[in-house]
C-alpha positions as CSV (number, residue, x, y, z in Angstrom):
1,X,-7.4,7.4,-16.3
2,X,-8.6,10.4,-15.2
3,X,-6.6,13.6,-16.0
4,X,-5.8,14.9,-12.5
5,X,-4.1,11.9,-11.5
6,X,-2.3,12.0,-14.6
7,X,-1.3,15.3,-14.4
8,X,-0.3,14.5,-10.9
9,X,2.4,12.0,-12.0
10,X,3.8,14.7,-14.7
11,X,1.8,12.5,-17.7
12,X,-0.9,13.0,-20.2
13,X,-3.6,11.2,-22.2
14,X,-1.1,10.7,-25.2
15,X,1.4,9.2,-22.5
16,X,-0.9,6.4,-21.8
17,X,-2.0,6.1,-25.0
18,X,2.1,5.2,-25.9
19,X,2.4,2.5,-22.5
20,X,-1.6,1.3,-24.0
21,X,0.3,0.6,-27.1
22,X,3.3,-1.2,-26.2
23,X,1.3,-3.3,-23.9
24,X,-0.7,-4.3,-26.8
25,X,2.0,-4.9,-29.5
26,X,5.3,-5.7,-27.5
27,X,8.5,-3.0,-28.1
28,X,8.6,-0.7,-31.2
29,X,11.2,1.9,-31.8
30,X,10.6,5.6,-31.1
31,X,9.4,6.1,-35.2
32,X,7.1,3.2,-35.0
33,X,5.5,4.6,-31.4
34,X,5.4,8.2,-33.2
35,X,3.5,6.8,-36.2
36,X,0.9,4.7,-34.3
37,X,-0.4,7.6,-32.2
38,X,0.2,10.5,-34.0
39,X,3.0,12.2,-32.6
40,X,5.8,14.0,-34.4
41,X,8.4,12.2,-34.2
42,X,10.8,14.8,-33.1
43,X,8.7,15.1,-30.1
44,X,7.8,11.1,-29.2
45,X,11.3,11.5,-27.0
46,X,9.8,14.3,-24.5
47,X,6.7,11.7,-23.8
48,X,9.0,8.6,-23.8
49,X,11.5,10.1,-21.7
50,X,8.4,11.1,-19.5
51,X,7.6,7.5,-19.4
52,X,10.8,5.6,-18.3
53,X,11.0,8.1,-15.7
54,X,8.0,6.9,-14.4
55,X,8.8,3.6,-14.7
56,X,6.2,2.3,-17.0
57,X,8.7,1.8,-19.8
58,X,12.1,0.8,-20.4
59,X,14.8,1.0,-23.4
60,X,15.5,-2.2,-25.2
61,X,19.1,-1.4,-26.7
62,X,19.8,-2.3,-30.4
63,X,19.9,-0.7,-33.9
64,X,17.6,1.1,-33.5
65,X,16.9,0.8,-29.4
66,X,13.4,-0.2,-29.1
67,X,10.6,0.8,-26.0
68,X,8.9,-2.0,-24.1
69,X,6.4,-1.7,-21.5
70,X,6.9,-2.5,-18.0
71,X,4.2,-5.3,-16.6
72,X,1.1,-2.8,-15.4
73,X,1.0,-4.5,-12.1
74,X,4.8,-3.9,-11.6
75,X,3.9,-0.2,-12.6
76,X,1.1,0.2,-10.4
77,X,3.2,-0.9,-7.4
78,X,6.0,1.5,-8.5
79,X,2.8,4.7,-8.4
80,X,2.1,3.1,-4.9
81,X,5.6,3.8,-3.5
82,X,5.7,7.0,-5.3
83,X,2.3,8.5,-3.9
84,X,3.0,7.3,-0.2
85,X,6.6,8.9,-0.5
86,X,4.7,12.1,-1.7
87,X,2.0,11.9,0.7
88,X,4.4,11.2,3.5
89,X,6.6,14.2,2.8
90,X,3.2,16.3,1.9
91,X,2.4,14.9,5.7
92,X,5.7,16.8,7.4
93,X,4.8,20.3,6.1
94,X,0.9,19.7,6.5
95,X,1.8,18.8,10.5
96,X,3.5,22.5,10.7
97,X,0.7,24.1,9.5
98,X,-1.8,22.2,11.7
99,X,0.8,23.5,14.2
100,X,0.1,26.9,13.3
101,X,-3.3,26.5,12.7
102,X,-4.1,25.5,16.4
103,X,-1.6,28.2,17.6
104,X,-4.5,30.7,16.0
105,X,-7.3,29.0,16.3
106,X,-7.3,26.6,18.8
107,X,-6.9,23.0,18.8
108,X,-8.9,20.8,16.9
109,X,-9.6,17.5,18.2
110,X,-8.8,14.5,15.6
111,X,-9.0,11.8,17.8
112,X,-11.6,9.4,17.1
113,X,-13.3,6.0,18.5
114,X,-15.6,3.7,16.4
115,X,-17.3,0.0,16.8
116,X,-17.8,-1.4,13.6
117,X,-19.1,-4.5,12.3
118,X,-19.6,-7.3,8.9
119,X,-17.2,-6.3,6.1
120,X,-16.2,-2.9,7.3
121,X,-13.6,-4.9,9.6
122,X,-12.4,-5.8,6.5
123,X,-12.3,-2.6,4.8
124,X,-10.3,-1.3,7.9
125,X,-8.1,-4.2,8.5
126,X,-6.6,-3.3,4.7
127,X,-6.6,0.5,5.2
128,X,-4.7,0.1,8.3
129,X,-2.1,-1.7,6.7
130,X,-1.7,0.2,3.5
131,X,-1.5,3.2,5.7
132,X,1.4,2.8,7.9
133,X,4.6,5.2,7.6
134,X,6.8,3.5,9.2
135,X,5.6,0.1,10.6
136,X,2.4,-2.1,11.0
137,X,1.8,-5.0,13.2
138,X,-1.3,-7.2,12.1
139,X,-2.5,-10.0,14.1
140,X,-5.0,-12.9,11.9
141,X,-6.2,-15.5,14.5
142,X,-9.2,-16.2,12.3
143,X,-9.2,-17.5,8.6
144,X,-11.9,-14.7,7.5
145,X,-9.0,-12.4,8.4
146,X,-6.5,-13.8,6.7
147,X,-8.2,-12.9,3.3
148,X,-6.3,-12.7,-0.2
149,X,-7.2,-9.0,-0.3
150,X,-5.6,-8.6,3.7
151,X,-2.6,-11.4,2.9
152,X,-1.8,-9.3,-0.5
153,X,-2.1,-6.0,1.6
154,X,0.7,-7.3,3.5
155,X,2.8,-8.6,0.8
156,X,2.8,-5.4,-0.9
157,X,3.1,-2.3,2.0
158,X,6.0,-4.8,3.4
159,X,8.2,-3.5,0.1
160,X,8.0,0.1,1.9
161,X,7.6,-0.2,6.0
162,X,8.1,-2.8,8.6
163,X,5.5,-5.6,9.0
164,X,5.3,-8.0,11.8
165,X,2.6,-10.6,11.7
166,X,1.0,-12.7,14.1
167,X,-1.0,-15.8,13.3
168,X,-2.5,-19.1,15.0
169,X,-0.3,-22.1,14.0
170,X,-2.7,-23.7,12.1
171,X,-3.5,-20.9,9.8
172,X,0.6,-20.1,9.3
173,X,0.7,-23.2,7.2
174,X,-1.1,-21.8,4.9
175,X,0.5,-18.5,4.4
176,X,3.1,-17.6,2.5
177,X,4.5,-14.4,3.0
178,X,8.2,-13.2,1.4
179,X,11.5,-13.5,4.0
180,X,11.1,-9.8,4.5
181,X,8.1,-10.1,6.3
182,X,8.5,-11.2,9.7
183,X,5.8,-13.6,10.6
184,X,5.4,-16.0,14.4
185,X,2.7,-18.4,15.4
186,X,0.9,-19.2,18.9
187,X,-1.2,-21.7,19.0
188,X,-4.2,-19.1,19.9
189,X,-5.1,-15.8,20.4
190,X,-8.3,-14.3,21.6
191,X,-9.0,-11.4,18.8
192,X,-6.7,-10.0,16.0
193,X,-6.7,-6.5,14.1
194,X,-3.6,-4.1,12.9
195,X,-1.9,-1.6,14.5
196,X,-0.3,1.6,12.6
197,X,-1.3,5.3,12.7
198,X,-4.4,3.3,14.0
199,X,-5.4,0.7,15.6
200,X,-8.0,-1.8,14.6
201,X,-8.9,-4.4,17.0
202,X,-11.2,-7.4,15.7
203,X,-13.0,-10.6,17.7
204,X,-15.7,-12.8,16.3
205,X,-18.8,-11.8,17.5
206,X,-22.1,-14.8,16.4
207,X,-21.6,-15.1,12.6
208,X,-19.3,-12.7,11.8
209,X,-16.6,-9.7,12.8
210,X,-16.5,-7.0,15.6
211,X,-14.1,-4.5,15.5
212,X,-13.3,-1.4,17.8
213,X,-11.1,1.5,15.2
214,X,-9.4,4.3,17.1
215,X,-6.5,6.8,17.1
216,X,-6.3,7.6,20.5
217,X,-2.7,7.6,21.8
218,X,-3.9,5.4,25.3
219,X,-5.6,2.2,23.0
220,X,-2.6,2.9,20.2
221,X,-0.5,2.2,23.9
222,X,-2.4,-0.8,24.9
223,X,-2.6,-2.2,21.6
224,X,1.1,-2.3,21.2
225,X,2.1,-3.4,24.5
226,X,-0.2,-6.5,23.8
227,X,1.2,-7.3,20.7
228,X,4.5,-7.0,22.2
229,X,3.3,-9.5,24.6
230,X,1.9,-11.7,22.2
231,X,5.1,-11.5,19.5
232,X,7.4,-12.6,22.4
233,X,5.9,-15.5,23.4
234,X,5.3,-16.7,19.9
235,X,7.7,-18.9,17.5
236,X,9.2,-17.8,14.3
237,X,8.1,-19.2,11.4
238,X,9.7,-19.9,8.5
């Protein structure tokens, strides 16, 4: 793992050298961890304290208590919520400086407007969702869009923001989402995308995906009043 990102998290190279270890033997006491990488043992506490407070470790209590790792998946979901918490709040004091910033210098145009096509509606349709702060509404009329990676996407950001989801009836059968994610069917709808701090709208277009990606407050508008449309005629599911 590269060293920025660690120190970023308040780790180091001998911290995941400790979590490496336990994932590869099971739980070991503090002396057994100190003896296997190398680390005094009066010190092993600073870097599995370090660890637990991260949450890719956890005390086993006994005579002696005993560390075991946490399942890397479960941890890398934990980092998830932690960087998009820190991002978020990063986000608050960035906006007051762009604030100030345009005060001096004039405002700088971020809005943006982009056709795209094949796999990058795909690439979008993920970002969109990972990126909402505080709510996402996807719609997945086609089966292509309803993808593992997109269906996974959804499964996971739902843990930290709202997520409504819209699908065709036939494709809800086959998508299993948990109770927290609030899901209805029609029995069609034209095109599908996500909407978030973005908006990605998506239609089939020959043999594969169109898709229009903006910011701009008036489509963010539109976007949302036709979902709102959509998601009131359509049926729970469940």
């Amino acid at each position: 793992m590269n060293k920025a990102v660690l120190k970023a998290l308040g780790l180091d190279e001998r911290d995941l050298a400790i979590y490496a270890l336990l994932v590869e033997k099971g739980p070991l006491t503090a002396r057994e961890i100190a003896e296997n990488v190398g680390v005094p043992y009066t010190k092993i506490y600073q870097h599995l304290d370090a660890l637990e407070g991260r949450g890719f470790v956890e005390r086993v209590e006994g005579r002696p208590a005993r560390y075991a790792a946490r399942p890397p998946a479960e941890v890398y979901r934990g980092l998830v919520s932690y960087a998009s918490a820190a991002l978020k709040a990063l986000k608050e004091h960035m906006d007051l400086l762009q604030t100030l910033y345009e005060s001096r210098h004039g405002k700088a145009s971020t809005t943006f407007i982009a056709l795209i096509r094949g796999d990058k509606v795909m690439e979008l349709l993920e970002e969109v969702i990972r990126s909402g702060e505080s709510a996402v509404y996807v719609a997945l009329p086609y089966p292509e869009l309803a993808a593992p990676r997109v269906i996974a996407a959804i499964e996971e950001e739902s843990k930290r923001i709202e997520v409504k989801l819209l699908l065709t009836k036939r494709l809800a059968k086959y998508v299993y989402l948990p109770p927290r994610v609030d899901v209805r069917a029609l029995e069609d709808m034209f095109g599908g995308g996500a909407l978030g701090n973005s908006a990605l709208l998506a239609v089939r277009h020959g043999e594969g995906l169109l898709g229009i990606h903006s910011n701009e407050r008036y489509l963010l508008d539109i976007a949302k009043t036709y979902f709102n449309y959509l998601w009131d005629r359509a049926e729970p599911v469940r």
